[in-house]
One Martini backbone bead per residue (centre of mass of N, CA, C, O) as a GRO file, in nm:
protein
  379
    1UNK     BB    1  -6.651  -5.473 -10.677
    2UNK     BB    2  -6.474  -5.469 -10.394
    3UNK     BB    3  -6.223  -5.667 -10.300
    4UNK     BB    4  -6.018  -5.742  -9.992
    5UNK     BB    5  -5.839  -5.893 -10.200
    6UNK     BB    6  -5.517  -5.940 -10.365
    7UNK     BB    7  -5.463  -6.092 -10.687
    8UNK     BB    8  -5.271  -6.058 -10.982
    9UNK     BB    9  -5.193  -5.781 -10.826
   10UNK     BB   10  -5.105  -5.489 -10.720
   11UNK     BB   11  -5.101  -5.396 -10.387
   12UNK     BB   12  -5.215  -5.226 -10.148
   13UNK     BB   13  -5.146  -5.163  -9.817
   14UNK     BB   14  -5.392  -5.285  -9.724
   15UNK     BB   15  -5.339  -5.582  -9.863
   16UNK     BB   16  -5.058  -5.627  -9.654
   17UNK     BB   17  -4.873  -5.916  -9.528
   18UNK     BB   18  -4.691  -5.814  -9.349
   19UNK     BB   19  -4.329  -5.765  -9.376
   20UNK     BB   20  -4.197  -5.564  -9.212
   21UNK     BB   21  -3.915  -5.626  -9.157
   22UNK     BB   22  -3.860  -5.594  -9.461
   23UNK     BB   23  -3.923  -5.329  -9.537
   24UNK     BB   24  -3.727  -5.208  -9.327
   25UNK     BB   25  -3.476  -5.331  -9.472
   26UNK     BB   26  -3.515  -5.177  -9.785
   27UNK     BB   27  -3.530  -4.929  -9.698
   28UNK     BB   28  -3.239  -4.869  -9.543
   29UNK     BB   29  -3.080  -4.989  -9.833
   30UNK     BB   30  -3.198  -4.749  -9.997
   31UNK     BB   31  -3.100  -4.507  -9.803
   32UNK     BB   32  -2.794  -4.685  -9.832
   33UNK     BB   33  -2.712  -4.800 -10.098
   34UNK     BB   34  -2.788  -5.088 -10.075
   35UNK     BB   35  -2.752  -5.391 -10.250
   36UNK     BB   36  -3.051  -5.625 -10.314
   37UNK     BB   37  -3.173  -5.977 -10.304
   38UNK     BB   38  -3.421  -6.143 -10.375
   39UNK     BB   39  -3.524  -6.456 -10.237
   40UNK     BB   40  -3.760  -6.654 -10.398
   41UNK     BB   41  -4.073  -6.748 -10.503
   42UNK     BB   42  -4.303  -6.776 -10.659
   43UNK     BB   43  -4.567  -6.585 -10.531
   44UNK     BB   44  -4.440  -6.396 -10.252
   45UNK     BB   45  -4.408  -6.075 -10.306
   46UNK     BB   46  -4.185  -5.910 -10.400
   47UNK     BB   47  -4.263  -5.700 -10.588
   48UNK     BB   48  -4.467  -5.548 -10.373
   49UNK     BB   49  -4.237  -5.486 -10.173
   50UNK     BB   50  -4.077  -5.301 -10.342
   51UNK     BB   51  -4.290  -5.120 -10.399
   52UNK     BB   52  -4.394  -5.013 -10.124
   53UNK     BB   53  -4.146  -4.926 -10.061
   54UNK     BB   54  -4.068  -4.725 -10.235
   55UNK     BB   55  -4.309  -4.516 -10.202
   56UNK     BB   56  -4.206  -4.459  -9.903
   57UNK     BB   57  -3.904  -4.382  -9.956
   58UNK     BB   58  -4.004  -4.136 -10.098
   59UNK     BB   59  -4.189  -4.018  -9.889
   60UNK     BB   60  -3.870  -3.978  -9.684
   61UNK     BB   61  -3.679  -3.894  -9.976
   62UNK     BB   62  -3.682  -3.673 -10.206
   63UNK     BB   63  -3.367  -3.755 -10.340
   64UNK     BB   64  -3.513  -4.016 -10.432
   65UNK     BB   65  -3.478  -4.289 -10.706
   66UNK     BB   66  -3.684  -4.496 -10.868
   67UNK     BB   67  -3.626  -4.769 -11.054
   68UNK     BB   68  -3.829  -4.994 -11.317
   69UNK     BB   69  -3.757  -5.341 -11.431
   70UNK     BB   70  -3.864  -5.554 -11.674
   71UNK     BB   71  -3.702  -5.889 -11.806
   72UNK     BB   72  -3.918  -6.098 -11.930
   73UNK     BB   73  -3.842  -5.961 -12.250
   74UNK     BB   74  -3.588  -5.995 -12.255
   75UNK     BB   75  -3.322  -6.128 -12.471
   76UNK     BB   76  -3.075  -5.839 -12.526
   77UNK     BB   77  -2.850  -5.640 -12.437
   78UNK     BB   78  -2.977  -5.448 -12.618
   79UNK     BB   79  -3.260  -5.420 -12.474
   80UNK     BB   80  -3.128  -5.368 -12.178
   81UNK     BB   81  -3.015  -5.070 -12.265
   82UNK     BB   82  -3.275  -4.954 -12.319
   83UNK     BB   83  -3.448  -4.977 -12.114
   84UNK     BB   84  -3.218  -4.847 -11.920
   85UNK     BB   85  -3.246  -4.582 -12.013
   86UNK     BB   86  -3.546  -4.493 -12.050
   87UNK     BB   87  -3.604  -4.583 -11.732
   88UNK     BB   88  -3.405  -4.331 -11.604
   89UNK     BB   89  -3.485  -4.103 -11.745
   90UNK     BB   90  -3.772  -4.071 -11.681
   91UNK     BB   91  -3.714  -4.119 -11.326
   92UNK     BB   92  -3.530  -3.808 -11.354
   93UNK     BB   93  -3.740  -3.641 -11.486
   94UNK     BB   94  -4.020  -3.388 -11.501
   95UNK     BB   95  -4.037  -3.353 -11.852
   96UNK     BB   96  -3.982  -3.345 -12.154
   97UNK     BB   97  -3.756  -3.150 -12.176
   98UNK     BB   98  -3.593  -3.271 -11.976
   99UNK     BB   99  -3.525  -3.547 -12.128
  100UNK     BB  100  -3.393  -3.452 -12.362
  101UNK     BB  101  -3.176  -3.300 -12.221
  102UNK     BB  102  -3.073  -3.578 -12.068
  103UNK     BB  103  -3.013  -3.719 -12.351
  104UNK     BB  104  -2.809  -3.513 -12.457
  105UNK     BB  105  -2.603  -3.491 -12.204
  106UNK     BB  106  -2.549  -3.830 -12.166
  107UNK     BB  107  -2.621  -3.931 -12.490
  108UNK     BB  108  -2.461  -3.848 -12.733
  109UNK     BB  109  -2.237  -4.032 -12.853
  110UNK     BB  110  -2.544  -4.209 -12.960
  111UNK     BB  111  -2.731  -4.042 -13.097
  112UNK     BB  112  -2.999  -3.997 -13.026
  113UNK     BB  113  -3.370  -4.067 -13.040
  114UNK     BB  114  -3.683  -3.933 -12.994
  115UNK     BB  115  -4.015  -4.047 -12.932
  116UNK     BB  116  -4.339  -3.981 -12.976
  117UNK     BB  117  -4.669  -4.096 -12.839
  118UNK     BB  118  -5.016  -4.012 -12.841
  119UNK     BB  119  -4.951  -4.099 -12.494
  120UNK     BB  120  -4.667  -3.986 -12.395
  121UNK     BB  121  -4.495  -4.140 -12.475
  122UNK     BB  122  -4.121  -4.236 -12.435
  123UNK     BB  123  -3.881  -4.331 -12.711
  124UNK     BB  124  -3.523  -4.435 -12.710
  125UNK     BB  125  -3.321  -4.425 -12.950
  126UNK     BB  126  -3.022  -4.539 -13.198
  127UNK     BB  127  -2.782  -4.457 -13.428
  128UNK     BB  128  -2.591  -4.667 -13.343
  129UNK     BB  129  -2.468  -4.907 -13.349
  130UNK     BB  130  -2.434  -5.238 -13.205
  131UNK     BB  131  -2.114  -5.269 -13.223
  132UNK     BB  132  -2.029  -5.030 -13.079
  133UNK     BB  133  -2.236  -5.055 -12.786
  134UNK     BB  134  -2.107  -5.319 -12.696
  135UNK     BB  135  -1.821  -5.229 -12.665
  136UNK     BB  136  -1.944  -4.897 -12.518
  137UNK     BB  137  -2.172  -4.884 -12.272
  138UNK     BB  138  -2.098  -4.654 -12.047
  139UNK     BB  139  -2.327  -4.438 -12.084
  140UNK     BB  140  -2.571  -4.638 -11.972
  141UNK     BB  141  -2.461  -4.775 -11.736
  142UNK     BB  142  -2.378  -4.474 -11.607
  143UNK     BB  143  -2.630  -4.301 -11.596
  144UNK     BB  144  -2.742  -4.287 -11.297
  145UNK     BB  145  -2.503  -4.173 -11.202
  146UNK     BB  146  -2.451  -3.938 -11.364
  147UNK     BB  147  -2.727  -3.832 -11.281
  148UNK     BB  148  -2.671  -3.815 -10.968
  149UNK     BB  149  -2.470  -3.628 -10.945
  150UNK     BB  150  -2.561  -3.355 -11.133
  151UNK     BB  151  -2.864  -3.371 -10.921
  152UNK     BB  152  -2.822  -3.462 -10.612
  153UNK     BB  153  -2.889  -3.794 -10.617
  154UNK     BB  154  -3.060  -4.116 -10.547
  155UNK     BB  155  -3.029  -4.455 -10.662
  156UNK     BB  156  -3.263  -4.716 -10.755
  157UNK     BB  157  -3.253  -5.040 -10.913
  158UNK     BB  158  -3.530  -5.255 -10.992
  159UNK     BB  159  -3.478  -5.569 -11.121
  160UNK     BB  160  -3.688  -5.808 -11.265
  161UNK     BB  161  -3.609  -6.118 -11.375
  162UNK     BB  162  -3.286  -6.121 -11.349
  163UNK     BB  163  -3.248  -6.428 -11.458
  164UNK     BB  164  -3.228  -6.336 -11.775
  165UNK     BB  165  -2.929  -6.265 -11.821
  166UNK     BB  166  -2.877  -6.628 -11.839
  167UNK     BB  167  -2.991  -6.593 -12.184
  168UNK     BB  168  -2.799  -6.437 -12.311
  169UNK     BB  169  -2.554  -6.381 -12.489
  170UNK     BB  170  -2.273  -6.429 -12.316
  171UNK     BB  171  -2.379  -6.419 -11.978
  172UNK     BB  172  -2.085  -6.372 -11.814
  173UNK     BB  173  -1.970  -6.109 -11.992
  174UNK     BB  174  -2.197  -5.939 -11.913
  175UNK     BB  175  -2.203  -5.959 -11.598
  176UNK     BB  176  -1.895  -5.835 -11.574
  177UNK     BB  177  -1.974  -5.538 -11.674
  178UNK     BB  178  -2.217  -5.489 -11.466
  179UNK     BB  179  -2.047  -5.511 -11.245
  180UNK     BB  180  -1.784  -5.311 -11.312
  181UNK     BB  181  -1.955  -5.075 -11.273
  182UNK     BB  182  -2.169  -5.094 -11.044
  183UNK     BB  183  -1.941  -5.139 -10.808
  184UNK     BB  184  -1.826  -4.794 -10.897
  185UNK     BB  185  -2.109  -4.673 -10.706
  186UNK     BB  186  -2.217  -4.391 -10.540
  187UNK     BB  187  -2.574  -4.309 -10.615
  188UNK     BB  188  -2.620  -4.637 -10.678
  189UNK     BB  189  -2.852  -4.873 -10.646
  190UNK     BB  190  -2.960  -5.229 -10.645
  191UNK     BB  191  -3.262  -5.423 -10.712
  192UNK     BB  192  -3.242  -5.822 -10.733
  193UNK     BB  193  -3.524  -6.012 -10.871
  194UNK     BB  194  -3.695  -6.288 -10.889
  195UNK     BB  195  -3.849  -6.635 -11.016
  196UNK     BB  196  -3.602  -6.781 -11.024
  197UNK     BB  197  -3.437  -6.930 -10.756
  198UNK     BB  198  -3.210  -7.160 -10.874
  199UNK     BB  199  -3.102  -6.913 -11.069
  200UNK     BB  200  -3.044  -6.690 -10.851
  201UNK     BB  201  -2.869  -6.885 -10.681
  202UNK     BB  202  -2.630  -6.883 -10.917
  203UNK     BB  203  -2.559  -6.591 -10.950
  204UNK     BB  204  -2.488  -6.520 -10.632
  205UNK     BB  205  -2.410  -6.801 -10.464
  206UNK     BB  206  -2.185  -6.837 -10.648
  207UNK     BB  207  -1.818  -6.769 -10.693
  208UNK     BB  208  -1.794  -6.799 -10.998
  209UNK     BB  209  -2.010  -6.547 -11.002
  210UNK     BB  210  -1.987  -6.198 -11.070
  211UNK     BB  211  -2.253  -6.183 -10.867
  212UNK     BB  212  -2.082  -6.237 -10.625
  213UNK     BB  213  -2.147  -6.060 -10.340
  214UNK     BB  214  -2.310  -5.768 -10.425
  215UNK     BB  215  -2.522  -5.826 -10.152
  216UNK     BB  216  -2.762  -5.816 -10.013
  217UNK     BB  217  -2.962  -6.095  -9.884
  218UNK     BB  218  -3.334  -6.197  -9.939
  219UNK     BB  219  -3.532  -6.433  -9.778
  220UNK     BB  220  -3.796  -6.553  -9.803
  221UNK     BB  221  -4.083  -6.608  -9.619
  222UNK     BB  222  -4.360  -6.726  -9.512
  223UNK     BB  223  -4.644  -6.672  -9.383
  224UNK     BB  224  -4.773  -6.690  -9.118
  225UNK     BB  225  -5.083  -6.811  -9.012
  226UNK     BB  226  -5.147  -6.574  -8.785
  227UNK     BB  227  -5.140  -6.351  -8.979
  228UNK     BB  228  -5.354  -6.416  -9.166
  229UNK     BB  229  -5.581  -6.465  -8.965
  230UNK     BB  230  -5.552  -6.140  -8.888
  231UNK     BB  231  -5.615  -6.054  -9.161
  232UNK     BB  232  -5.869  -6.228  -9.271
  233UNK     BB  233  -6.049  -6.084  -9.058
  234UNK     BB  234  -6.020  -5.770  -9.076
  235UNK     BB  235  -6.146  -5.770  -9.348
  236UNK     BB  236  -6.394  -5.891  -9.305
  237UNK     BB  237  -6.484  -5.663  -9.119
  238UNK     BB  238  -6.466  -5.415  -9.322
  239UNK     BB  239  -6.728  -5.607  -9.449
  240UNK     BB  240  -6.941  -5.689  -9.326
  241UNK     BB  241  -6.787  -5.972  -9.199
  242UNK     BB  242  -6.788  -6.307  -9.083
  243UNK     BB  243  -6.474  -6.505  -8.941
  244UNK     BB  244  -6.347  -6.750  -8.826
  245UNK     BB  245  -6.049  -6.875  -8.697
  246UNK     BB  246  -6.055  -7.137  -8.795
  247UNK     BB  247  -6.101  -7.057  -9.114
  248UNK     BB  248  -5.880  -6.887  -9.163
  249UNK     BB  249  -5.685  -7.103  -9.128
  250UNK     BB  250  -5.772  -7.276  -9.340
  251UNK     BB  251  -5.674  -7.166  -9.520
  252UNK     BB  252  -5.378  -7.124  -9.522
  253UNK     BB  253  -5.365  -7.436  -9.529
  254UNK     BB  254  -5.446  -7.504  -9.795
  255UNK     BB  255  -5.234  -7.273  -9.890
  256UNK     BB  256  -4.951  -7.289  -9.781
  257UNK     BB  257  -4.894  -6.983  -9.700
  258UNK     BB  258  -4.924  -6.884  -9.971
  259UNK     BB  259  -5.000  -6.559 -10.115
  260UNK     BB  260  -5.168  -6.585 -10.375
  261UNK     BB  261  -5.361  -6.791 -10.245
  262UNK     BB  262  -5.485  -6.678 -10.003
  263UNK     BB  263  -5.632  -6.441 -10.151
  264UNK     BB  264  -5.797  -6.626 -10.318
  265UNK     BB  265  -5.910  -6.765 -10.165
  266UNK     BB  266  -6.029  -6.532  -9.931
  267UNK     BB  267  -6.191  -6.440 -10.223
  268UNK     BB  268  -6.400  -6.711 -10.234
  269UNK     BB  269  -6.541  -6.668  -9.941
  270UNK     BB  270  -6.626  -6.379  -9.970
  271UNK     BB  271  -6.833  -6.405 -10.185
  272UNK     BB  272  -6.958  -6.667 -10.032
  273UNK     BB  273  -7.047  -6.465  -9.825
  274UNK     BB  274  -7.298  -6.287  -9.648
  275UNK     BB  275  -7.218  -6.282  -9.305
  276UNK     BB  276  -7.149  -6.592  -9.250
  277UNK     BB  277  -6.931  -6.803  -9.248
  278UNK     BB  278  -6.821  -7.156  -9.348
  279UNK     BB  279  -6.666  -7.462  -9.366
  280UNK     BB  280  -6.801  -7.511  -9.669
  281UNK     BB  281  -6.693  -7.275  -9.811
  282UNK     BB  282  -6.405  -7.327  -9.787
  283UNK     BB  283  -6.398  -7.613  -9.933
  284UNK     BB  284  -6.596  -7.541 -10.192
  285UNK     BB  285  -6.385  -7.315 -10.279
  286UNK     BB  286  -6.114  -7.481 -10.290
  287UNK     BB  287  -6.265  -7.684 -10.540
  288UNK     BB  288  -6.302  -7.502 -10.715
  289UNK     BB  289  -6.008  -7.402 -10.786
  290UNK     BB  290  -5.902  -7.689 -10.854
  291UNK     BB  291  -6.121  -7.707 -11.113
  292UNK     BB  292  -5.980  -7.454 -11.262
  293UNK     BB  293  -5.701  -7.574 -11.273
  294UNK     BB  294  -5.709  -7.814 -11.410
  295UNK     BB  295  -5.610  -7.809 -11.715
  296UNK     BB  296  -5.351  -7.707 -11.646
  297UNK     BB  297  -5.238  -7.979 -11.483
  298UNK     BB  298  -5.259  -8.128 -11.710
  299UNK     BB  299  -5.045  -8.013 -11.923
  300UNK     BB  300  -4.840  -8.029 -11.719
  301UNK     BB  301  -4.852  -8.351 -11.698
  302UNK     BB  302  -4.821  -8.431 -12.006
  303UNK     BB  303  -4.512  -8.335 -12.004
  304UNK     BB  304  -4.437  -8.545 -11.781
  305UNK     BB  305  -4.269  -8.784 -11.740
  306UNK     BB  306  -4.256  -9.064 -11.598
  307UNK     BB  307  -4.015  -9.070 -11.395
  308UNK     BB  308  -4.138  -8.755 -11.274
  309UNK     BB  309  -4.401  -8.908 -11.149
  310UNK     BB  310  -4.292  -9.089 -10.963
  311UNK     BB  311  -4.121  -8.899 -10.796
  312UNK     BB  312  -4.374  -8.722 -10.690
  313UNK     BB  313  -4.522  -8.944 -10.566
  314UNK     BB  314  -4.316  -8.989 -10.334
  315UNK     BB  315  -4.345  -8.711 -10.207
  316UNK     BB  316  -4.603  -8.730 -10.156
  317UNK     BB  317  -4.534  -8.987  -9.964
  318UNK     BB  318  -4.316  -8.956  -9.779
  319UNK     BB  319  -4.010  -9.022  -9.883
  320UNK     BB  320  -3.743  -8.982  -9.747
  321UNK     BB  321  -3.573  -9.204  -9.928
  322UNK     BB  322  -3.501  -9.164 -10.233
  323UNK     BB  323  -3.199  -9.350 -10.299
  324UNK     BB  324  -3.301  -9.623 -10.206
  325UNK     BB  325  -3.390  -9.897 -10.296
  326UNK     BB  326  -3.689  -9.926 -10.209
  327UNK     BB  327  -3.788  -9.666 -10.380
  328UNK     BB  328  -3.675  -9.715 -10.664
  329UNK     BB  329  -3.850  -9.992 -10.697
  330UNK     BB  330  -4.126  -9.901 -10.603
  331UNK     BB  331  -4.100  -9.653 -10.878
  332UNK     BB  332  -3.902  -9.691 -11.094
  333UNK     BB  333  -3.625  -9.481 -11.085
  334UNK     BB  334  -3.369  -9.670 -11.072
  335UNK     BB  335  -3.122  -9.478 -10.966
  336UNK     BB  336  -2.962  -9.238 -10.811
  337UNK     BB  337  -2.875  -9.055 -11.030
  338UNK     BB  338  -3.129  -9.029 -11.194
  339UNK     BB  339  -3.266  -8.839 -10.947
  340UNK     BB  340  -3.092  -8.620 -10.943
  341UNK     BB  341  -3.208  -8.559 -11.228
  342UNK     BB  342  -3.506  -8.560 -11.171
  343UNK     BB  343  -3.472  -8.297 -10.987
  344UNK     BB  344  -3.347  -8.090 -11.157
  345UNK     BB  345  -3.543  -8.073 -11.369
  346UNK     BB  346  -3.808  -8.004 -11.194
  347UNK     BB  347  -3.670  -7.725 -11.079
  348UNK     BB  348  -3.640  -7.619 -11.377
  349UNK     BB  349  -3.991  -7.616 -11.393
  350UNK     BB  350  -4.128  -7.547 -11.139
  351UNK     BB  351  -4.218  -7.787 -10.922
  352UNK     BB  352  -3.993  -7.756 -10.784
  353UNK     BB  353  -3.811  -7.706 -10.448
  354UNK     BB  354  -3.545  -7.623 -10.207
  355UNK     BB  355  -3.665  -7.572  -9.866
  356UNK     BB  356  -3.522  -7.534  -9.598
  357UNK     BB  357  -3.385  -7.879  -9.647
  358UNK     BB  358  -3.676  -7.910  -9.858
  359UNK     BB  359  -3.885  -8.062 -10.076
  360UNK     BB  360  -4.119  -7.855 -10.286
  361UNK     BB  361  -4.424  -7.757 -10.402
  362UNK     BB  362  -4.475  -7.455 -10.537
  363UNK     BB  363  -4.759  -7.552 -10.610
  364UNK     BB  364  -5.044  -7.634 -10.391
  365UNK     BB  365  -5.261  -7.698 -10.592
  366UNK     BB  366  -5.118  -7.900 -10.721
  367UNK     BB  367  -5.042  -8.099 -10.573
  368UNK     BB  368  -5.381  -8.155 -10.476
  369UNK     BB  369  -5.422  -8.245 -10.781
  370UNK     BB  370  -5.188  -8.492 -10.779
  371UNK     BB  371  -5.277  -8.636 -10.558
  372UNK     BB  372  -5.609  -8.683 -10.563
  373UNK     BB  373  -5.663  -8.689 -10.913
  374UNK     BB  374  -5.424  -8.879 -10.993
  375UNK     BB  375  -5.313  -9.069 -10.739
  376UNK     BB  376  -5.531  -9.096 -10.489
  377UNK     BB  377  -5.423  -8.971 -10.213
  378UNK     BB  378  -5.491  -9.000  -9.899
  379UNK     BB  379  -5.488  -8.723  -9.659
   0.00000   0.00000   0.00000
């Protein structure tokens, strides 16, 4: 059964709600050269937005490539080198032959080497040693530049969970590197986002590092209610049935107009409709989903010291002042220094962030299952 909502894989353009800006905007980037940035948390939808753009883009600009790789297994420089040859020589080649050719025409040096898999997958391995290539990478950094200047093509590189390259040994030199590339670059331009928000603002918008102001920043926000309703009613009517404005806006504020929990809370409400929704179902679907993902925030609950849990009840009571003496006594918290230090580390386990200058809660089901099912508290 096809059903009208999808969550946890990219979506069709017809599954795709608002982001029109953004689309405009990314398209533009692309046709023009233009460097881009994208900045959200996690399941907010870049990954889908990048794609549907490039689709677009592509099929409006004959002469555009786009590559697209993800570093989330990425753990090595080495292995960086390897995927973005791999990967932009794939997507300027036009069939075995071409990338032969086009692998032995840009990267001699490396001594290339190519093998095919039974599923006719090729893979691109260097007889060079790795210390060599570490030393001269510029053949491979330089790869889509020279085959764009060579074949009269603009090359777009895509890298999803980009702030993984904050992880490899030596990680500012790496930086440092790719930057010096890449900003002398005019037939390429790249495409960089990932799922870590406070890593991906540490790499982009602080001044001390090497890829400081490299392009367009776009940060993402989530989508308006009015448009979630309107999209979850269409959908609804789409496949003969009906639910009210007042229940999609329910689904929409239940799931804090998160982009991946809308999609799933409105695809459980539409299995559990025969003709016609009601507030129970979209309650019962829910508490259903909250009940499956019970066991995911018991662990990590349990990984989470006591003053961690301390600090988010806290944020669940709304207590404006978290350094206050009055917070601090209440929740037994320390001190002020404390707080701040139990701010930064729940940001980096990516369970809280910062958002237009307010601590939120990235999983809107955990807060409702930490709030109601842990802290017991009465929302």
């Amino acid at each position: 059964m096809n059903t009208p909502f999808a969550y946890g894989k990219l979506p069709q353009e017809i599954d795709f709600t608002n982001r029109e800006k953004e689309m405009t905007r990314l398209k533009n980037n692309f046709n023009s050269g233009v460097n881009t940035i994208i900045i959200s948390p996690r399941r907010w939808g870049k990954t889908s937005l990048v794609k549907l753009a490039s689709l677009s883009a592509i099929k409006e600009n004959k002469k555009l490539k786009i590559v697209h790789l993800d570093i989330f297994n990425i753990r090595s420089e080495y292995e960086f080198y390897l995927l973005l040859a791999n990967e932009v020589l794939k997507a300027t080649s036009s069939g075995w032959d071409d990338l032969v050719k086009n692998t032995r025409l840009f990267l001699k040096q490396l001594m290339p080497q190519i093998s095919f898999s039974p599923d006719k997958q090729s893979n691109i391995s260097f007889s060079i040693g790795w210390e060599q290539l570490q030393k001269s990478p510029d053949d491979i950094l330089n790869l889509a530049e020279n085959i764009a200047i060579k074949k009269d093509l603009n090359i777009i590189i895509c890298i999803d969970e980009f702030q993984n390259i904050a992880l490899f040994e030596h990680p500012d030199t790496f930086q440092r590197k790719l930057r010096a590339h890449w900003q002398t670059h005019q037939k390429t331009a790249y495409c960089l986002y990932g799922s870590k928000q406070h890593m991906l603002l540490d790499v982009f918008s602080n001044y001390a590092m090497p890829f400081y102001k490299f392009g367009d920043i776009m940060f993402l926000e989530k989508i308006p209610t009015a448009d979630w309703v309107s999209f979850i009613q269409k959908r609804f009517t789409d496949t003969k049935k009906e639910i009210s404005p007042a229940e999609a806006e329910r689904i929409a504020v239940l799931a804090d107009n998160h982009s991946y929990y809308v999609q799933q809370l409105a695809q459980q409400v539409w299995f559990r409709t025969g003709k016609r929704s009601t507030p129970e179902i979209v309650e019962n679907a829910f508490e259903d989903i909250i009940n499956q993902l019970s066991l995911l925030f018991v662990n990590v609950t349990d990984s989470l010291s006591k003053r961690q849990l301390s600090f988010l009840e806290a944020i669940l009571n709304n207590e404006k002042q978290l350094t206050s003496k009055a917070t601090l006594a209440k929740y037994n918290l320390g001190t002020s220094a404390t707080v701040i230090q139990l701010r930064k580390r729940l940001i980096e386990l990516d369970i809280i962030d910062e958002i237009q200058g307010r601590i939120q809660f990235l999983d809107p089901m955990y807060k409702h299952w930490l709030a109601t099912r842990y802290f017991n508290i009465h929302w």
